[in-house]
N, CA, C and O of each residue as an XYZ file, in Angstrom:
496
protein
N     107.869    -63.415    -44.272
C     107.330    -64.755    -44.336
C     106.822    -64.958    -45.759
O     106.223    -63.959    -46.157
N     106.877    -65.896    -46.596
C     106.420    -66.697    -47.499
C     105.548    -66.943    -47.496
O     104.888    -67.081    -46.467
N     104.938    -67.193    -49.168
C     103.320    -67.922    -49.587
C     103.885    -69.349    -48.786
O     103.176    -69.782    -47.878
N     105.074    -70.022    -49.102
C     105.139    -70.935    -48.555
C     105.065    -71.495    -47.068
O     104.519    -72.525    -46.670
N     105.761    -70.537    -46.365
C     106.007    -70.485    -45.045
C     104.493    -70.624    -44.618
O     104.357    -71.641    -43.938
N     103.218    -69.880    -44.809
C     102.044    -69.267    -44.668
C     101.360    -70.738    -44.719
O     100.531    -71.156    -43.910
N     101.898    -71.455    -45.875
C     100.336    -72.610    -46.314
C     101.473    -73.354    -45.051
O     100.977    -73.575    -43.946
N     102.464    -73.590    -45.204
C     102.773    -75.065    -44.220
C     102.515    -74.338    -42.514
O     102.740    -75.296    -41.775
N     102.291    -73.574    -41.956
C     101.577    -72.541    -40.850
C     100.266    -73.482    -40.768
O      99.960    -74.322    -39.922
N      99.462    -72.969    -42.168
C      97.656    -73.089    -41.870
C      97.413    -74.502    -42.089
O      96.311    -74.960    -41.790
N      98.515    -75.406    -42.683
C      98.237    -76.894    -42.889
C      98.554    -77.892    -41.117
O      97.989    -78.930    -40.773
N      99.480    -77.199    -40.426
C      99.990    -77.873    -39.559
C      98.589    -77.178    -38.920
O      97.739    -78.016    -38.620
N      98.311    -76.106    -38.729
C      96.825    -75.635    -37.730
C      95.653    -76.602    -37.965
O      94.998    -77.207    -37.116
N      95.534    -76.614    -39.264
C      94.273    -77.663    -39.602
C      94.719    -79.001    -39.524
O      93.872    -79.701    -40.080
N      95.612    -79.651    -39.113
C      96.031    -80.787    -38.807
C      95.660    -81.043    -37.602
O      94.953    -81.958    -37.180
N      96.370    -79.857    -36.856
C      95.515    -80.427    -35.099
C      94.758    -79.877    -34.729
O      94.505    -79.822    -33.526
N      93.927    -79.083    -35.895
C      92.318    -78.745    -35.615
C      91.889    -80.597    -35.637
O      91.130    -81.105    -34.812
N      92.482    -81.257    -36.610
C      91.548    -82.664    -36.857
C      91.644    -83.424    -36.130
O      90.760    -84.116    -35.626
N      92.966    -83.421    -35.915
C      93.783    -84.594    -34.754
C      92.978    -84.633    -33.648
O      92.301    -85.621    -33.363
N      93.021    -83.052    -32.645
C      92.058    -83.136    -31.272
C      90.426    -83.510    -31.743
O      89.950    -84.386    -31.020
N      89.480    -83.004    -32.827
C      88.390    -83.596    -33.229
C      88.598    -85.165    -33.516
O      87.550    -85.747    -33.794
N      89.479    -85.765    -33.503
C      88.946    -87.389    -33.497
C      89.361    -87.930    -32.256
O      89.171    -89.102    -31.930
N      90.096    -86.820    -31.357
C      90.562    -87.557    -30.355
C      89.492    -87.755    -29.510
O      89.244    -88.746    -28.822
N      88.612    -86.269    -29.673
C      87.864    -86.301    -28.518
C      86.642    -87.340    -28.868
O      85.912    -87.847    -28.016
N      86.537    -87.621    -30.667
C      85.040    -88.099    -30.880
C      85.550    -89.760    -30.254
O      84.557    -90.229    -29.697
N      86.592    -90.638    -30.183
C      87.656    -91.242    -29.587
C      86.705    -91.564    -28.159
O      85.966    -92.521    -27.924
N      87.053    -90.330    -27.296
C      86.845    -90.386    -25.784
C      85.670    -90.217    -25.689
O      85.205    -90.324    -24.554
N      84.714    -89.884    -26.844
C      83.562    -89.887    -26.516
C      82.512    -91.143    -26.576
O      81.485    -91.384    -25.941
N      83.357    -91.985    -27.828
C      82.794    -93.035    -27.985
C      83.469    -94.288    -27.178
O      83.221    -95.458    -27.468
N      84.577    -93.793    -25.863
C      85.085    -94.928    -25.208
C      84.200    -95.106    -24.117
O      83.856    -96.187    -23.639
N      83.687    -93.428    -23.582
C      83.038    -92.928    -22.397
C      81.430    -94.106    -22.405
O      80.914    -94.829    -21.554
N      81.078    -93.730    -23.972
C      79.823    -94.404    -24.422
C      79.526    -95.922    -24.003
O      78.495    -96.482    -23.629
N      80.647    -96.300    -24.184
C      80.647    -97.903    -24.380
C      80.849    -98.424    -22.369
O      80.487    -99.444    -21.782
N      81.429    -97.415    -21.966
C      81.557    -97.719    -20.589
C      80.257    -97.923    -19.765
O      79.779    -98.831    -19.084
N      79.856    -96.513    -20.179
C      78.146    -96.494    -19.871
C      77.456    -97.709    -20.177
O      76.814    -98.424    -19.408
N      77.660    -97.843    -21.333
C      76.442    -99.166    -21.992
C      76.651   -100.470    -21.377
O      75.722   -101.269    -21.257
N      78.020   -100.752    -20.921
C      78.269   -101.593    -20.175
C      77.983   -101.994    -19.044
O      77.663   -103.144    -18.746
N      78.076   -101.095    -18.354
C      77.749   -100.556    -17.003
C      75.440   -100.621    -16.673
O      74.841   -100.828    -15.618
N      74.989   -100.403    -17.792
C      73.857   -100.435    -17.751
C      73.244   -101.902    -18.387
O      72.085   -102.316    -18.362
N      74.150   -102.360    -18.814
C      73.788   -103.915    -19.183
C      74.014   -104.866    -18.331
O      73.794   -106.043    -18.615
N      74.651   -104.338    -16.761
C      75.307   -105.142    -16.219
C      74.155   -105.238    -14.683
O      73.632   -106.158    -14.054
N      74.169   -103.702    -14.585
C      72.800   -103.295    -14.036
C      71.402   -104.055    -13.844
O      70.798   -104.352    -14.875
N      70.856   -104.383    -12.641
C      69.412   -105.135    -13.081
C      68.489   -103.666    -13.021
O      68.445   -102.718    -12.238
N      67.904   -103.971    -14.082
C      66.730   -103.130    -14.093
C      65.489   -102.983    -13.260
O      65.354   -103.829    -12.376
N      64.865   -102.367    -13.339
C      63.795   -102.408    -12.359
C      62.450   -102.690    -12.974
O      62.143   -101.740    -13.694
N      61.787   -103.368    -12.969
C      60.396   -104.330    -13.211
C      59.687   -102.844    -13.519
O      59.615   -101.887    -12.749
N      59.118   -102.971    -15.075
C      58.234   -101.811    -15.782
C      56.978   -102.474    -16.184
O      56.802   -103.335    -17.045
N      55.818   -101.681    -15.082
C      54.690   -102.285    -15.447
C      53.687   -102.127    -16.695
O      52.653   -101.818    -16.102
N      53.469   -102.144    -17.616
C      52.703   -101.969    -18.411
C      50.917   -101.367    -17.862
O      49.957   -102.138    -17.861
N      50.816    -99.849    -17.431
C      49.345    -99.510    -17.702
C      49.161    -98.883    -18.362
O      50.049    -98.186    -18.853
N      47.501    -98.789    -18.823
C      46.546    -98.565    -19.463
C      45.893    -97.283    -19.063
O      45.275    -97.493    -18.019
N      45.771    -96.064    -19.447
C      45.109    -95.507    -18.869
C      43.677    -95.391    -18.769
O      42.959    -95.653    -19.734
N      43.237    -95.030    -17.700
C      41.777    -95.225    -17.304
C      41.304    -94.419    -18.449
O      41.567    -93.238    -18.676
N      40.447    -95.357    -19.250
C      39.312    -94.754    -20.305
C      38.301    -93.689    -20.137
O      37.325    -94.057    -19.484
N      38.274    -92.441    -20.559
C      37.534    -91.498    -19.973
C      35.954    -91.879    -20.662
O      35.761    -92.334    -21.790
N      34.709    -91.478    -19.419
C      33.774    -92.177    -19.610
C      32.724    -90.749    -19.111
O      33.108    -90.011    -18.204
N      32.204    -90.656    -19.392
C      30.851    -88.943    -19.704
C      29.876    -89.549    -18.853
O      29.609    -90.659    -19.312
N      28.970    -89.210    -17.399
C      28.503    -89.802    -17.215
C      26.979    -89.235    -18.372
O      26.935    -88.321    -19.196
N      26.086    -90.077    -18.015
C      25.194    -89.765    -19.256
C      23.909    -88.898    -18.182
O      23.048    -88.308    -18.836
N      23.792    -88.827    -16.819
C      23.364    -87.883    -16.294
C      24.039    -87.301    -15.164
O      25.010    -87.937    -14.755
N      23.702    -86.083    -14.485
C      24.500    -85.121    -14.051
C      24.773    -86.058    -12.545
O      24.037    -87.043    -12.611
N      25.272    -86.063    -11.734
C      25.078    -86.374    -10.380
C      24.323    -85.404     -9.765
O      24.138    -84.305    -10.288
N      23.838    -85.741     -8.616
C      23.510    -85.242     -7.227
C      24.194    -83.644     -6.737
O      25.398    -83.737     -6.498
N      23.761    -82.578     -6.601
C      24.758    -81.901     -5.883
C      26.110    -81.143     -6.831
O      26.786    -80.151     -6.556
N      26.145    -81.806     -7.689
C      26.913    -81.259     -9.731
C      26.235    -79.985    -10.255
O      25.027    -79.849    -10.449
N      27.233    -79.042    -10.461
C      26.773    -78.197    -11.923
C      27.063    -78.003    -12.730
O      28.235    -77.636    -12.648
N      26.622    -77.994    -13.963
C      27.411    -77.751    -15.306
C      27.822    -76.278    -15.603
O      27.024    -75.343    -15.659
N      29.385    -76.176    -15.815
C      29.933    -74.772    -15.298
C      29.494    -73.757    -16.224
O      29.700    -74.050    -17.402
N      28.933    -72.622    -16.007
C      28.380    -71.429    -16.712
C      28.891    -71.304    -17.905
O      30.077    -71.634    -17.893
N      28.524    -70.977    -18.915
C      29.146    -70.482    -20.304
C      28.563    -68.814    -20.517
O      27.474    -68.474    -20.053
N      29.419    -67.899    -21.250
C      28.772    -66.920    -21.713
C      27.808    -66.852    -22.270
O      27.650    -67.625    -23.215
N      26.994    -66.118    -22.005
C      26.347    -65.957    -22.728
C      25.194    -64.553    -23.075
O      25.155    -63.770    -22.126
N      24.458    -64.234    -24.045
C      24.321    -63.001    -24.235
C      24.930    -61.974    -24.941
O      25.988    -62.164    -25.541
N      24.279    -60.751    -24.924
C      24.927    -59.498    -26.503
C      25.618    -58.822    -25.721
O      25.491    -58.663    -24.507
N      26.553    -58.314    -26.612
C      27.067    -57.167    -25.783
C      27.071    -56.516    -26.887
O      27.233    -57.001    -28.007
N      26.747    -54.479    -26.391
C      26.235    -53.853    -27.587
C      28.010    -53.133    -27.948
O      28.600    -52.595    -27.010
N      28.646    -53.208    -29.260
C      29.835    -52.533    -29.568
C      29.506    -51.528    -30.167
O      28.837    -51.675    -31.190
N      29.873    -50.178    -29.718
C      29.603    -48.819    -30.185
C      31.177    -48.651    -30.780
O      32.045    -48.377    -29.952
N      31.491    -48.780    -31.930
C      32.545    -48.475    -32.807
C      33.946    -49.085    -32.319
O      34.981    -48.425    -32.216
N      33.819    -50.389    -32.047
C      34.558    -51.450    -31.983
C      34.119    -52.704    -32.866
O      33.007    -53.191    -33.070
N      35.527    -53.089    -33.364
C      35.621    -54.408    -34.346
C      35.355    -55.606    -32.438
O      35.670    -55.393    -31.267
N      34.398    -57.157    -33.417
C      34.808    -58.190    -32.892
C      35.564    -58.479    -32.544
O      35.172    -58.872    -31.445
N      36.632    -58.666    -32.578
C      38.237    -58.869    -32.629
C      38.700    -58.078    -31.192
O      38.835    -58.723    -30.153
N      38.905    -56.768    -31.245
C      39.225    -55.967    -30.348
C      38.381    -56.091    -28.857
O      38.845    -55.880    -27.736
N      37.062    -56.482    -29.204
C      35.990    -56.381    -27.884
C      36.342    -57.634    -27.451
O      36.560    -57.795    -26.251
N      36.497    -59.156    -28.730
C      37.159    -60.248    -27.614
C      38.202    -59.773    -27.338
O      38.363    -60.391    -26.286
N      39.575    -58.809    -27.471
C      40.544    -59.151    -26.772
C      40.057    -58.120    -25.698
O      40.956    -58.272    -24.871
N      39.584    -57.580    -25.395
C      39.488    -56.311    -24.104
C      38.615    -57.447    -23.068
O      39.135    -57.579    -21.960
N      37.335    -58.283    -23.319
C      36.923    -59.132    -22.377
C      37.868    -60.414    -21.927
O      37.815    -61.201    -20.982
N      38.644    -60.269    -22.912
C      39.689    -61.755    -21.972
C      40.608    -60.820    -21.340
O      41.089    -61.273    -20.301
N      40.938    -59.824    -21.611
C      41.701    -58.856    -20.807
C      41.479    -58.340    -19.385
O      42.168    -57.990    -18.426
N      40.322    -58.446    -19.672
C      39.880    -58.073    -18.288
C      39.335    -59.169    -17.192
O      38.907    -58.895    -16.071
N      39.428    -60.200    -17.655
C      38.563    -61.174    -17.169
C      40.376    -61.984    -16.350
O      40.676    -62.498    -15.273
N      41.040    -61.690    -17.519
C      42.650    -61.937    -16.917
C      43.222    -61.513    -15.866
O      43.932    -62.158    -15.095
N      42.829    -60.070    -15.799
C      43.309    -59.112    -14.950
C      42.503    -59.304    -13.901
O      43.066    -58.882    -12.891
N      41.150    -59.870    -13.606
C      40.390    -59.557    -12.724
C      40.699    -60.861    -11.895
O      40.479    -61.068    -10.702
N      41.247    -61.658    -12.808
C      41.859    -63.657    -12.402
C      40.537    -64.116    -12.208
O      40.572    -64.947    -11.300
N      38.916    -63.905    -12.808
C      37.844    -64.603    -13.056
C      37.760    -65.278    -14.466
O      38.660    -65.016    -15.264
N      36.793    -66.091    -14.821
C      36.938    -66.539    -15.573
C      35.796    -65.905    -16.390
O      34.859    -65.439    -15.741
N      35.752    -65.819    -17.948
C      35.466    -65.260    -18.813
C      33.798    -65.195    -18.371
O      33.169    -64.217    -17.968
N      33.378    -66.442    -18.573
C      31.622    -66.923    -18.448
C      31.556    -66.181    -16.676
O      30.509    -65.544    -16.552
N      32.038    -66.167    -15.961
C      31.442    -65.417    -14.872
C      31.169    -63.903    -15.290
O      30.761    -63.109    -14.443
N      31.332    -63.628    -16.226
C      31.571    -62.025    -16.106
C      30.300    -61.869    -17.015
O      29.792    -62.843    -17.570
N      29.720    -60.344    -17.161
C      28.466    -59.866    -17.880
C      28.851    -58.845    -18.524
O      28.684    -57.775    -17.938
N      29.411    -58.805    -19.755
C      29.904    -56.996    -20.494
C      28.250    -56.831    -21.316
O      27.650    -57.421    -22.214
N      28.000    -55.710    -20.429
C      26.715    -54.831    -21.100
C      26.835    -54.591    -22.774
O      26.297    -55.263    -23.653
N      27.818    -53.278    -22.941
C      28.142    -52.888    -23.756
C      29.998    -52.492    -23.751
O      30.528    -52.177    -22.686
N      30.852    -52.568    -25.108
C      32.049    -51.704    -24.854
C      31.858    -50.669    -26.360
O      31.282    -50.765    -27.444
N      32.645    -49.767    -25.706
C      32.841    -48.580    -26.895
C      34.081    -48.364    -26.798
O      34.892    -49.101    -26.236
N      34.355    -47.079    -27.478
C      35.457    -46.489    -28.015
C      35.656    -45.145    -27.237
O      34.868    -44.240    -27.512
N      36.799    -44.874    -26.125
C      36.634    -43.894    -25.926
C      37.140    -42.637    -26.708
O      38.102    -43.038    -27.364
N      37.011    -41.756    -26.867
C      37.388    -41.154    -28.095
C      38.450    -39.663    -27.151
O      39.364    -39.032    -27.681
N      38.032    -39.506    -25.992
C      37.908    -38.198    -25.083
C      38.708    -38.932    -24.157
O      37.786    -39.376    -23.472
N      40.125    -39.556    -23.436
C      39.937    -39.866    -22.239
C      40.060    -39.001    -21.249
O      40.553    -39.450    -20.214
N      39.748    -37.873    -21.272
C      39.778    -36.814    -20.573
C      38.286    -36.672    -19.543
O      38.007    -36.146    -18.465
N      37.553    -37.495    -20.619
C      35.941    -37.395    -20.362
C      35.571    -38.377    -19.581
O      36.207    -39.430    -19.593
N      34.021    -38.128    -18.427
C      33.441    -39.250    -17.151
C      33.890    -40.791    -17.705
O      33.630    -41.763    -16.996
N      34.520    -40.948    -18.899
C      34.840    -42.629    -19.285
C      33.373    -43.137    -19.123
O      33.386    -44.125    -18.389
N      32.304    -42.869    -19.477
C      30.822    -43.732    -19.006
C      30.574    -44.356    -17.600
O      30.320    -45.530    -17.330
N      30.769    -42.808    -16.400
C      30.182    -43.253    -15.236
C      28.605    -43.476    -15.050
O      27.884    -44.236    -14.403
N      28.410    -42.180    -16.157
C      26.980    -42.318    -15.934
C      25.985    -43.417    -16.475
O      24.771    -43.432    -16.269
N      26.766    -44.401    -17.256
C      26.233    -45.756    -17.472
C      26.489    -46.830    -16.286
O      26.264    -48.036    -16.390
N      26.989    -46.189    -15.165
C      26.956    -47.542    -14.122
C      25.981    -47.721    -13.392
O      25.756    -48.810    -12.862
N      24.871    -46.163    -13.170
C      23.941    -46.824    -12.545
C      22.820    -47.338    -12.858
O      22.149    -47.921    -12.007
């Protein structure tokens, strides 16, 4: 086969690479117009215009209402970064499926031993 033979091969390929790309952009834009037609022809259905209800604080608590707990209080870190002690209390508070402010962390540390009581003798 030929340099020549070769280009008139890859010219006729890229020809009806193009040909089927406009055919289909073609059927895509006939499909389009059918639709649009079809939805102009259509009665629509009555769209009401609301507003959403303005959120409003009451300015005292109700009757029988509580304002939901927040954390609060120290917790002592024995050779733990900030960082690490919040992620171990949302960790656990995740795992436990309570929410953060219900819970009371005394203290967290570092265990260094896990071989060792893990601080039973701090539970009682």
């Amino acid at each position: 086969m030929g340099i020549g033979t070769a280009l008139l091969i890859s010219l006729v390929g890229l020809a009806l690479v193009f040909a089927v790309l406009i055919v289909l952009g073609l059927f895509i834009k006939a499909i389009s117009a059918v639709i649009s037609r079809i939805e102009k022809t259509s009665p629509s259905p009555s769209v009401k215009s609301v507003s959403p209800p303005s959120p409003s604080l009451p300015s005292s608590i109700p009757e029988g209402w509580e304002i939901a707990p927040t954390a609060e209080g120290e917790v002592k870190l024995y050779n733990v970064d900030d960082k690490t002690a919040a992620m171990l209390m949302a960790i656990v508070a995740d795992d436990l499926g309570v929410p953060l402010a219900e819970l009371k962390f005394l203290s967290i540390r570092e265990v260094t031993n896990p071989s060792s009581d893990c601080g039973k003798d701090d539970l009682n």
